[in-house]
N, C-alpha and C positions, 0 to 999 in steps of 0.2 A: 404840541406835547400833551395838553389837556385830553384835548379829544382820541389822540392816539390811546391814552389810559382807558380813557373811558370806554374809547369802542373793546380794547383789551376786556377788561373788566363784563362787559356785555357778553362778549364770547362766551367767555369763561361761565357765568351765571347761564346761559343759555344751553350750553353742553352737562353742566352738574344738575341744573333744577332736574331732570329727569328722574337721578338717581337719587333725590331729596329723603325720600321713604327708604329706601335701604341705607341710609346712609346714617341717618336719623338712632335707625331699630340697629344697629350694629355698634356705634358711637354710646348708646344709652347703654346696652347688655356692656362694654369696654369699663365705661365710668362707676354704673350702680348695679350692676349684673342682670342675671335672667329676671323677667317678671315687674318692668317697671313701665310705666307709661314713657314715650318720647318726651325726652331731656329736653327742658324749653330753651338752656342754652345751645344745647346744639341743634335744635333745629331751629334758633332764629339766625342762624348764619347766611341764608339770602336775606333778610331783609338788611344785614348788615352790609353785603355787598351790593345790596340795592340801593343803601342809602347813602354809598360813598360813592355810587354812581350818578346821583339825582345831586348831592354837593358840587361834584365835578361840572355837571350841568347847569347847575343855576350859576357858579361863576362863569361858564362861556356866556351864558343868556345878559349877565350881568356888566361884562365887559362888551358883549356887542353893543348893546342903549347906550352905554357911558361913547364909544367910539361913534355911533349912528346918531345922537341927539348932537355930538360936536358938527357932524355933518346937514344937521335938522332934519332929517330923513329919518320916520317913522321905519324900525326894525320890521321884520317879518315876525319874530317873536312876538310882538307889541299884535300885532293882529290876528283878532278873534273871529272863527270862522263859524259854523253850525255846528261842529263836530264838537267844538269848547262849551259853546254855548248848552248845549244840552246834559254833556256832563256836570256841569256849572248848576245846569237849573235842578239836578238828578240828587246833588249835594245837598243843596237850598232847602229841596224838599222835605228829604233826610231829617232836614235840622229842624224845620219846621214842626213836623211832625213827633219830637221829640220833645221839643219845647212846650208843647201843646198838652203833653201828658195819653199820649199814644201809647197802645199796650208794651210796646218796645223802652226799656229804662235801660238806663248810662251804661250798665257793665254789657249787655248786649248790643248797645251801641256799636260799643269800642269793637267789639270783637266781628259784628257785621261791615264797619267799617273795612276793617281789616281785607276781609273777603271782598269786598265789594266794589271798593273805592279807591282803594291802596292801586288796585292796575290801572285804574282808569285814570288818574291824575297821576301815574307814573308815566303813561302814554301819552297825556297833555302838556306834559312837560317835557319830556324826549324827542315829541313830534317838533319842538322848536329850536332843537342846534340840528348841526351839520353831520352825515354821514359819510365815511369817503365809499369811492363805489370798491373798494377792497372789501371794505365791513359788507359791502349787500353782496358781494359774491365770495364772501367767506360761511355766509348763514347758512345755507340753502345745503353744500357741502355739509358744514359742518352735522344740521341737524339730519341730513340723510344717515351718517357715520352712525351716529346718537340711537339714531331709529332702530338701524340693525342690528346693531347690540344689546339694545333692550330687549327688543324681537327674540334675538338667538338666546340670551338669558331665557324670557320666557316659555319659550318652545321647551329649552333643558327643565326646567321649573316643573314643567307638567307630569314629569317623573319620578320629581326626587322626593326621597320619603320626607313624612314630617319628621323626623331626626335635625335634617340638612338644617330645614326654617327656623328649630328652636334652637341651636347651635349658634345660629345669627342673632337671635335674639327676638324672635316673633314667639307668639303665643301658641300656647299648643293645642287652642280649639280652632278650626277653620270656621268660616261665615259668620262672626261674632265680632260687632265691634264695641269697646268698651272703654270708656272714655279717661278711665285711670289705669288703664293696664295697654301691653303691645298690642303691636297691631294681629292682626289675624294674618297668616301667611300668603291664605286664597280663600276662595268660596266657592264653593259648591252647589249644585243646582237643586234645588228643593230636598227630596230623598233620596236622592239617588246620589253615586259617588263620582260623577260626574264633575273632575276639579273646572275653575276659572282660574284661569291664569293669570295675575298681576304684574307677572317681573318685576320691576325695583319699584311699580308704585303703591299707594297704600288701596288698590281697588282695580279689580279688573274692568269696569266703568270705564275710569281716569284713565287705566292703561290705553284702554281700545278709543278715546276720545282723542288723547296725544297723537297715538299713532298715526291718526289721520292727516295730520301736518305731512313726517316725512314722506307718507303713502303716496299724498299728494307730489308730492316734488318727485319721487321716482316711477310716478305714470307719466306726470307731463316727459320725464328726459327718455322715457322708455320712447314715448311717442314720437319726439324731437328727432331721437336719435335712429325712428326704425327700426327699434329689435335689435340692432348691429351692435351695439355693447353691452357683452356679457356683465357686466357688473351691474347694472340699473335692471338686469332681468333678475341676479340675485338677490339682489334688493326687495325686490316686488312682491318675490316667492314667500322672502323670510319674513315681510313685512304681512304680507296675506295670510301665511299660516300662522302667526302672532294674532293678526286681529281675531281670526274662526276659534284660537281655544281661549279668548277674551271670554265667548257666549254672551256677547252684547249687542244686542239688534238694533239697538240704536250705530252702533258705532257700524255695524255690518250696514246698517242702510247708508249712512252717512257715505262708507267707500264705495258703494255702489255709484250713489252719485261723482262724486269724485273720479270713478271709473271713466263713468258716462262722458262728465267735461271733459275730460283728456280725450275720450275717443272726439271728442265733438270739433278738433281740432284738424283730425282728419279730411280730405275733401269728400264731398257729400255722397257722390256712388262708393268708394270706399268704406264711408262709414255705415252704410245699408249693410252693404256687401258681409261687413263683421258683425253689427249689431245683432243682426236678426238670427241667424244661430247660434249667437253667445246667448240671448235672451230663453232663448228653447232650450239649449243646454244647459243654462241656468235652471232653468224651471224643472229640468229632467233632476237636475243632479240635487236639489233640494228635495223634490218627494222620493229620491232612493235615498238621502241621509236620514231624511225624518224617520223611514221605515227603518232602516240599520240602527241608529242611534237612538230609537224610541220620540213618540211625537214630543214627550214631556223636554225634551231638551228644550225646543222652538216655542210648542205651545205650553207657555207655563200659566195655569190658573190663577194662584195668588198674584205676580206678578202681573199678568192679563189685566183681572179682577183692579187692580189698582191703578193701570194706565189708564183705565174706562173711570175709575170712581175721582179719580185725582184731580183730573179739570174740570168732573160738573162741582166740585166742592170748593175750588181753584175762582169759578167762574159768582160758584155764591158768594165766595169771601170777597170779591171785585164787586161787588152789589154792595154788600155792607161796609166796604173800604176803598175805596175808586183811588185813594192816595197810596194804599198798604199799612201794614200793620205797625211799619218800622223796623229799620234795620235789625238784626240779629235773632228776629222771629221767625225764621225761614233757612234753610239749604243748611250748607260746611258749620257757621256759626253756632246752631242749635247744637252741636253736638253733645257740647261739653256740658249742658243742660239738660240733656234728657238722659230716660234711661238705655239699658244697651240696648241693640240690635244687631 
C-alpha cells in the first residue's frame, strides 16, 4: 500500500516538475496579479510532494530494520556503497567549510543546500526501498508523453506575440532575469530578434537540457523498434525541432551524442553505412544554416568570450580554494543575491 502511494506520488512529481515554471508564473499573476515575482507558496509545492514522498520512505526503510534485525540479517538499506559514501563525504565538506567561516554564510547556505544537496540525499534515500517493474516501465512512457508536449508548447511559443506571455503572467521584457519580478517569457540572441524558446520552463538552457532525457528514450525506441513505429518517429521530430529553436549548443551537442549512442547500438557495417553520410550532411546543413540564419546565431562573441574566460578563472579560483567557496556562492543559489541579468 505504501509503496503503491509513493511510486503514485513519484509519477505524478515526475510528469508536473516540467511544467513547474508555467505553473508557478500563472498561479502568482491568479493570486497577486501581473508583475510579481514567483509566489513561494506556490512554487514550493514539489518540495511538498517530495517530502511526503521521502516520509513515505523512511517508514518502508524503517519497517524493513525493525523486520530484518528480528531476522539478524543486515537490510540492503543498512548498506553503504561508494555512491553514499561520497555524497556523505560532499555534505561533511559543505559543513566543514561553513564552520570554518568560508566566504559562504548560513542564509546562502540554506539556499545552496537546497540546489545542491536536497537531489542527492533524495536519491540516497529512494535508492533504498523497492520499485515494482510497473513504476520502471511506467517512467520511460510517461516522460516521452511529457517531452512532447513540452516540445509542441515550445515550437507554438516561437510565434506567439508577447501579448499571449504577459496574459500568463511573465514579464514584459524578454532576456532579463530579475530576482523580484516574473520571469522573462524567452530570450533572445544578442541583438538580433532571434527568439529562444523555453516552453513551460523558466530558460531555454533548462528546457534544451530536460529535453535530452525524453530525446534520449525516443532514439533508443526509434532504433529498437526500426523506424517501423510512426509514433517514436514523431516524437523525435517534435523533440528535435524543440531542442534547434532552444539555441543551446550545449544541449545540441549533448543530442548529438545521445544520437550517436543510439546509432551505436546498431550492428557495426550498418552503423558506417548511416554514420558517415549523416556526419557530411550534418556538416553541409550546418554551414547553409549559419549562412541563412547569420553566423551570430552559432558564433556568439560575448557568450564565446565567456565559455573561454570562465574555466581559466574557474581553474584560478581551484588554486586559491581546492575545497570551494561554499555552498550558495555559485549557480541557481546566487540569484536571489545579485543583480539582474
Amino acid at each position: 500500500m505504501l509503496r503503491t502511494l509513493r511510486e503514485w506520488l513519484t509519477l505524478g512529481l515526475i510528469v508536473l516538475l516540467p511544467f513547474h515554471a508555467l505553473l508557478v508564473t500563472v498561479g502568482t499573476k491568479l493570486v497577486l496579479g501581473p508583475g510579481h515575482a514567483p509566489l513561494s507558496m506556490i512554487a514550493g509545492w514539489k518540495e511538498g510532494v517530495l517530502g511526503v514522498i521521502l516520509i513515505i520512505a523512511f517508514v518502508e526503510i524503517i519497517h524493513n530494520f525493525v523486520s530484518r534485525s528480528r531476522e539478524h540479517v543486515l537490510p540492503a538499506a543498512g548498506k553503504v556503497d561508494l555512491i553514499d559514501a561520497l555524497i556523505l563525504a560532499l555534505v561533511a565538506v559543505s559543513l566543514a567549510l561553513l564552520l570554518t567561516g568560508h566566504p559562504s554564510v548560513a542564509a546562502h547556505y540554506i539556499l545552496g543546500f537546497k540546489y545542491d544537496f536536497i537531489p542527492l540525499i533524495t536519491f540516497l534515500i529512494l535508492r533504498r526501498v523497492p520499485w515494482s517493474d510497473e513504476f520502471r516501465n511506467r517512467v520511460p512512457f510517461l516522460l516521452l508523453i511529457t517531452g512532447c508536449i513540452v516540445a509542441l508548447y515550445g515550437i507554438v511559443t516561437f510565434i506567439l506575440p508577447m501579448s499571449f506571455f504577459v496574459s500568463l503572467g511573465y514579464s514584459d521584457a524578454h532576456s532579463l532575469y530579475l530576482a523580484n519580478g516574473p520571469l522573462a517569457a524567452f530570450q533572445q540572441i544578442g541583438a538580433s530578434a532571434v527568439r529562444r524558446i523555453q516552453s513551460t520552463f523558466s530558460g531555454p538552457n533548462q528546457l534544451g537540457l530536460w529535453l535530452l532525457i525524453p530525446w534520449a528514450i525516443a532514439m533508443i525506441a526509434v532504433i529498437r523498434t526500426r523506424c517501423t513505429d510512426y509514433r517514436y518517429l514523431i516524437s523525435v521530430l517534435l523533440i528535435a525541432a524543440a531542442l534547434l529553436l532552444t539555441f543551446s549548443r550545449a544541449a545540441w551537442i549533448g543530442a548529438f551524442i545521445i544520437f550517436i549512442a543510439a546509432l551505436g547500438q546498431l550492428p557495426p557495417k550498418t552503423f558506417m553505412k548511416i554514420i558517415v553520410p549523416l556526419i557530411a550532411a550534418g556538416a553541409l546543413g550546418l554551414v547553409m544554416a549559419t549562412q541563412q540564419a547569420g553566423p551570430s546565431v552559432f558564433l556568439r562573441l560575448g557568450s564565446d568570450r565567456g565559455h573561454l574566460e570562465r574555466p581559466l578563472q574557474a581553474i584560478m579560483m581551484m588554486r586559491d580554494f581546492p575545497l570551494g567557496t561554499g555552498l550558495g556562492t555559485a549557480g541557481p543559489a546566487t540569484n536571489r543575491t545579485h543583480d539582474a541579468c
